[in-house]
C-alpha positions as CSV (number, residue, x, y, z in Angstrom):
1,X,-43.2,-209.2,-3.3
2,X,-46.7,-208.4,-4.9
3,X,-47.7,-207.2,-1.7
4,X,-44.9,-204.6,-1.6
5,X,-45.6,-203.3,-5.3
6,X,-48.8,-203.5,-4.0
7,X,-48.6,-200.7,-0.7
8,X,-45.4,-198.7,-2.8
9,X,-48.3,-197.8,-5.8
10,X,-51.3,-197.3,-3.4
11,X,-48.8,-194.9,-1.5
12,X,-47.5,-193.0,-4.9
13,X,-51.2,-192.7,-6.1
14,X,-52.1,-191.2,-2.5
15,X,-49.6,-188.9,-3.4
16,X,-51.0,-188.0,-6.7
17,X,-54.3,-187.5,-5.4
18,X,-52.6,-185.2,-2.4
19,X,-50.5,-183.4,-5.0
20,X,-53.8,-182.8,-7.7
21,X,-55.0,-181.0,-4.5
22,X,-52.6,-179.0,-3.8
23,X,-52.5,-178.0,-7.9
24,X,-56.2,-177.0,-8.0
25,X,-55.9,-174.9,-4.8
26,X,-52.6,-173.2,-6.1
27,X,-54.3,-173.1,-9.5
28,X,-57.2,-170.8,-8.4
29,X,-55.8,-169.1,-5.9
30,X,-53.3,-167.7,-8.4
31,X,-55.8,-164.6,-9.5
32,X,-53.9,-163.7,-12.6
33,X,-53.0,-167.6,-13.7
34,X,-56.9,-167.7,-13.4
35,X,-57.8,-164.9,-15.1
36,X,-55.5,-165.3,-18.2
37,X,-56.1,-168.9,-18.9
38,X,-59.8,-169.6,-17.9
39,X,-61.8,-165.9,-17.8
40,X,-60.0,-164.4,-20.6
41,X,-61.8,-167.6,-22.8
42,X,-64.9,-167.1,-21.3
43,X,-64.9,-163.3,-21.8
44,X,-63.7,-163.7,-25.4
45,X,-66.7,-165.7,-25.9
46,X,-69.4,-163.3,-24.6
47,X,-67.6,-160.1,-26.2
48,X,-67.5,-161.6,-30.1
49,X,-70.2,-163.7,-29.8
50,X,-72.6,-161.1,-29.1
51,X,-71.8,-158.9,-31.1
52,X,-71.8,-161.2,-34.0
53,X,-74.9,-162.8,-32.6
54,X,-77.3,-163.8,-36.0
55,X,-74.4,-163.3,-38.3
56,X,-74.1,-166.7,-40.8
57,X,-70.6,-167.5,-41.8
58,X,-71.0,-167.5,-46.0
59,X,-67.7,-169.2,-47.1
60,X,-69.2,-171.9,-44.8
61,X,-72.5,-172.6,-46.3
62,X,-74.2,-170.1,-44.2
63,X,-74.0,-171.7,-41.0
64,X,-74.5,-169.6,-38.0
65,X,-71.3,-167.3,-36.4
66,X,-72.1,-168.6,-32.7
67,X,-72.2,-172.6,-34.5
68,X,-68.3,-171.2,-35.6
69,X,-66.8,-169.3,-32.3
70,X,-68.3,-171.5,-29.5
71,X,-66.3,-174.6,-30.8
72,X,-63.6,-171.9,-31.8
73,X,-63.2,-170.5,-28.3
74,X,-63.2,-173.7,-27.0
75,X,-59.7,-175.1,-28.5
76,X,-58.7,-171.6,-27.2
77,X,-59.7,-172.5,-23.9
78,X,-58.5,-175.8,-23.9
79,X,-55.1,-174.6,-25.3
80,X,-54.7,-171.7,-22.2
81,X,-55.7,-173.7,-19.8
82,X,-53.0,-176.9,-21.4
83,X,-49.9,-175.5,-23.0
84,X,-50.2,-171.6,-21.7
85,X,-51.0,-172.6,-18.3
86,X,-48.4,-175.8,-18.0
87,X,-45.3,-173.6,-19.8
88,X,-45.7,-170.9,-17.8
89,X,-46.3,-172.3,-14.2
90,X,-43.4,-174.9,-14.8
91,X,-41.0,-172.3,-15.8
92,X,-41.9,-170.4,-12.2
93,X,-41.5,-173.7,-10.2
94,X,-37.9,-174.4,-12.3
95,X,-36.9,-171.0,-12.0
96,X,-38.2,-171.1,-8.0
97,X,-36.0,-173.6,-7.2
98,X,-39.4,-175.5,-6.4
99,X,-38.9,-178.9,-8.7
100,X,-35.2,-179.0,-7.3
101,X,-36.6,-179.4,-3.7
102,X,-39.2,-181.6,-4.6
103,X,-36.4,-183.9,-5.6
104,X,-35.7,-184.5,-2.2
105,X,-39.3,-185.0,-1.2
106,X,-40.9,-188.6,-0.7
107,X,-43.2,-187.4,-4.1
108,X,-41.8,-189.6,-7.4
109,X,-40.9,-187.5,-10.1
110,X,-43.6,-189.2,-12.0
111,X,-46.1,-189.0,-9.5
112,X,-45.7,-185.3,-9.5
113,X,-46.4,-185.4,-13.5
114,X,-49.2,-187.3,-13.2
115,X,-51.0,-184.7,-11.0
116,X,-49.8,-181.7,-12.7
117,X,-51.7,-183.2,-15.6
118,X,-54.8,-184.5,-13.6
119,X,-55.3,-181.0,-12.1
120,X,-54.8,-179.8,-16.3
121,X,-57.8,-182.2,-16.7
122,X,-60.1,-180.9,-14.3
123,X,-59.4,-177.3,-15.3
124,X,-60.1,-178.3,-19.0
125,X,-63.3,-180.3,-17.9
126,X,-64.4,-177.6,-15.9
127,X,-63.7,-174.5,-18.6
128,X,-65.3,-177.0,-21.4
129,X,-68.6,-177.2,-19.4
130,X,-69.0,-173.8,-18.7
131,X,-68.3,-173.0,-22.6
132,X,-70.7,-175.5,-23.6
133,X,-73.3,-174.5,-20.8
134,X,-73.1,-170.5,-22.4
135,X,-72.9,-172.0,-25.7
136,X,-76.4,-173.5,-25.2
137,X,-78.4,-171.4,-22.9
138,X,-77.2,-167.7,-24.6
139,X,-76.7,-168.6,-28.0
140,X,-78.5,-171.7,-28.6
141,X,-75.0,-173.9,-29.9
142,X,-75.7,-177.5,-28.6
143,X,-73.6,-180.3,-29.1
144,X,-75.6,-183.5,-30.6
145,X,-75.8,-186.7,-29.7
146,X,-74.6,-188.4,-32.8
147,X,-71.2,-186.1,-32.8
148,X,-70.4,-185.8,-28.8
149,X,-68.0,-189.1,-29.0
150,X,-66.3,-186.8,-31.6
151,X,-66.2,-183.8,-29.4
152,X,-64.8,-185.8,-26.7
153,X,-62.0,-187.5,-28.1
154,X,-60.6,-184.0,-29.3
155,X,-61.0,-182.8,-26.4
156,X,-58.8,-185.7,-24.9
157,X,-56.4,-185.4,-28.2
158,X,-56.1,-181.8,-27.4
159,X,-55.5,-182.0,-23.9
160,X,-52.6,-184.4,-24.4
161,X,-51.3,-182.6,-27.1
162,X,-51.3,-179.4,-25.3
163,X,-50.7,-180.4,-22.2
164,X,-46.9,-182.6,-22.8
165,X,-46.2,-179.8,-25.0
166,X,-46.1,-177.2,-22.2
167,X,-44.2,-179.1,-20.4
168,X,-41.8,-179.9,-23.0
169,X,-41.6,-176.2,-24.2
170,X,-40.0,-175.6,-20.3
171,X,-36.6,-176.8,-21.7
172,X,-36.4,-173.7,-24.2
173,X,-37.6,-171.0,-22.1
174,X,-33.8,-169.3,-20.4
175,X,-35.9,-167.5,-17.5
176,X,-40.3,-166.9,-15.8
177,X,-40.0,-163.5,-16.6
178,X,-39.5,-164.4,-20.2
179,X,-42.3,-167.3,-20.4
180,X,-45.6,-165.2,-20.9
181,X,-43.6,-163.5,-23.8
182,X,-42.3,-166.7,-25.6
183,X,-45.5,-169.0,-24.6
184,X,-47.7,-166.2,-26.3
185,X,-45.7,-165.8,-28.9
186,X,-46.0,-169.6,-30.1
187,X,-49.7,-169.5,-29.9
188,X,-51.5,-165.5,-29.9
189,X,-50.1,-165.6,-34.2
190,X,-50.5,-169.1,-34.9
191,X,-54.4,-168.4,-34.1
192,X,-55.3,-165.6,-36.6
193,X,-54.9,-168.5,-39.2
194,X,-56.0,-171.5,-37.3
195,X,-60.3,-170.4,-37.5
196,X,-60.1,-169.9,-34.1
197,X,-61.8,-166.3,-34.3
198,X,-62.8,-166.1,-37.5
199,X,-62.8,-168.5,-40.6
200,X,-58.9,-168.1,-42.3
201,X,-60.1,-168.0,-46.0
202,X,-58.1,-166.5,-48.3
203,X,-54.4,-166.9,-46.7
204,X,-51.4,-167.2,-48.7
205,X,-50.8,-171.3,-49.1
206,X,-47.4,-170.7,-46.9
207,X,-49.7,-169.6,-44.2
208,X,-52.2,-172.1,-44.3
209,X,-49.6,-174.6,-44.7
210,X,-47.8,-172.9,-41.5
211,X,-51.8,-173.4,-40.1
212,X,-52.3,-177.3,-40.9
213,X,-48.7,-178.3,-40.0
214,X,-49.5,-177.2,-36.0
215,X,-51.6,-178.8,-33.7
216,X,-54.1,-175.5,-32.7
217,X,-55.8,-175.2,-36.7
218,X,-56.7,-179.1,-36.5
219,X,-58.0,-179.2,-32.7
220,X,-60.5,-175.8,-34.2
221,X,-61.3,-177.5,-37.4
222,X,-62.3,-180.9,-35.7
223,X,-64.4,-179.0,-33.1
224,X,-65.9,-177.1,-35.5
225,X,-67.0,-180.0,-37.5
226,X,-68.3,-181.7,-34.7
227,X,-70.4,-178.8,-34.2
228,X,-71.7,-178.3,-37.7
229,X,-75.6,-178.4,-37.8
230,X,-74.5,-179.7,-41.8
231,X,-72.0,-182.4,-40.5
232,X,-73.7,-186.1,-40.7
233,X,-72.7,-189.0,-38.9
234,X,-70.2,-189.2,-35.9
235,X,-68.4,-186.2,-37.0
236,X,-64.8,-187.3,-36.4
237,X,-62.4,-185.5,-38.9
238,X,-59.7,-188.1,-39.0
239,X,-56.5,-186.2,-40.4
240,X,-57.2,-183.3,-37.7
241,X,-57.1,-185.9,-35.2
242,X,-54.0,-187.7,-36.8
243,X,-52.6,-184.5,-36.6
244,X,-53.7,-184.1,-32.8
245,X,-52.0,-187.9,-32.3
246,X,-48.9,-186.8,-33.5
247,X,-48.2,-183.8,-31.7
248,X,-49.1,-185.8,-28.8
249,X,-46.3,-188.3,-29.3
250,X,-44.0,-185.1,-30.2
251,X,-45.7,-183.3,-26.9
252,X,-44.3,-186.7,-25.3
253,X,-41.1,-187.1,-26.3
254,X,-40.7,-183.1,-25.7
255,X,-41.5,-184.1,-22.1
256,X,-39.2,-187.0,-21.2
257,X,-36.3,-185.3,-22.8
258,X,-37.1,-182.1,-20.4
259,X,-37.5,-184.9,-17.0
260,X,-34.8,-186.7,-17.5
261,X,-32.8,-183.7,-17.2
262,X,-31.7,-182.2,-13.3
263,X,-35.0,-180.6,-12.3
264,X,-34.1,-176.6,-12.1
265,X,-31.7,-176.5,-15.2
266,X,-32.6,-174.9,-18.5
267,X,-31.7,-175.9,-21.3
């Protein structure tokens, strides 16, 4: 019997591994999934770095703009290439026909999850090195020793966050031609008060309340303290993360509830 269970898993994680494939090459061949989610960052970066290069940020004890942005376009990053990119694709693939056929197909349901996230990963490793690499080389923005356990685990908070709520935000979206629209909409506002570009000082309480209460403010404001030349010790901001875990559980639940139903269906 162990056996079995044994070959059935080794052949579903073959699977996985043949499906994360398959994601990554659809994932980069797709110019303008590419371009939105993982140059648009990148470019972003250069554009308002540079020409805010030497500025220091005063409402946050003069620390240096690029110490700000490069942790700020990172959460960007990590959010396009997690919730923008998973939303979006899904709703072509439901709206396709595509995760109705792959019902039929020897691929578990789970299995094809699994992958859909794994290839997420790699994207979000891969933009999060390149950030980091420009961060350091252009503008001198290094992440130190003492805080990159920090950086890492909201990274990973982030990514699940993000990532199951992408998928779960599939279940609300009625059509692909109207995903960019409503994706964009739940993130593009929400990030003029979450310090992604700039510190929010100054905001109406409603609005920073509106701020705190979703996950993108608290995965900028733990980057952001992880990078901190001022921040001492392991530079984990533990309610940001809480926050983060919470999400990720409502990112979860988001998720089953849009599986269980008939691939295909809205609603």
């Amino acid at each position: 019997m162990s056996s079995v269970l044994t070959a059935s898993l080794r052949r579903d994680l073959g699977l996985v591994a043949w499906q994360i494939r398959y994601e990554q090459r659809s994932y980069w061949r797709n110019r303008g999934r590419g371009v939105f989610t993982f140059v648009f960052p990148l470019m972003f970066l250069v554009i308002f770095a540079s020409i805010d290069k030497g500025a220091h940020i005063s409402s946050r004890g003069g620390i240096p703009y690029d110490d700000f942005f490069v942790p700020g376009i990172l959460a960007y990053a990590v959010i396009a290439t997690t919730y923008v990119n998973m939303a979006i694709g899904t709703a072509i693939l439901r709206d396709a026909g595509v995760l109705k056929r792959m019902q039929g197909t020897p691929l578990p349901r789970w299995a094809y999850v699994a992958a859909r996230i794994g290839s997420t990963i790699l994207i979000v490793a891969a933009i999060t090195a390149l950030t980091l690499g420009l961060g350091a080389v252009v503008w001198g923005v290094h992440v130190r020793g003492s805080t990159l356990p920090a950086v890492i685990l909201t990274l990973a908070l982030g990514t699940a966050a993000f990532t199951t709520l992408g998928i779960g935000i599939t279940r609300f979206i009625s059509s692909a031609e109207s995903a960019p629209v409503i994706v964009n909409l739940t993130v593009l506002p929400l990030t003029f008060i979450s310090n992604v570009w700039f510190p929010a000082t100054g905001l109406p309480k409603a609005l920073t309340d509106v701020a705190n209460f979703f996950p993108i403010r608290p995965l900028a404001d733990a980057l952001q303290y992880a990078f901190d030349p001022r921040t001492t010790g392991a530079g984990l901001k533990g309610h940001d993360l809480q926050t983060l875990a919470i999400w990720t559980v409502v990112g979860i639940v988001m998720m089953v509830r849009f599986l269980r139903r008939p691939l295909g269906e809205q609603g």
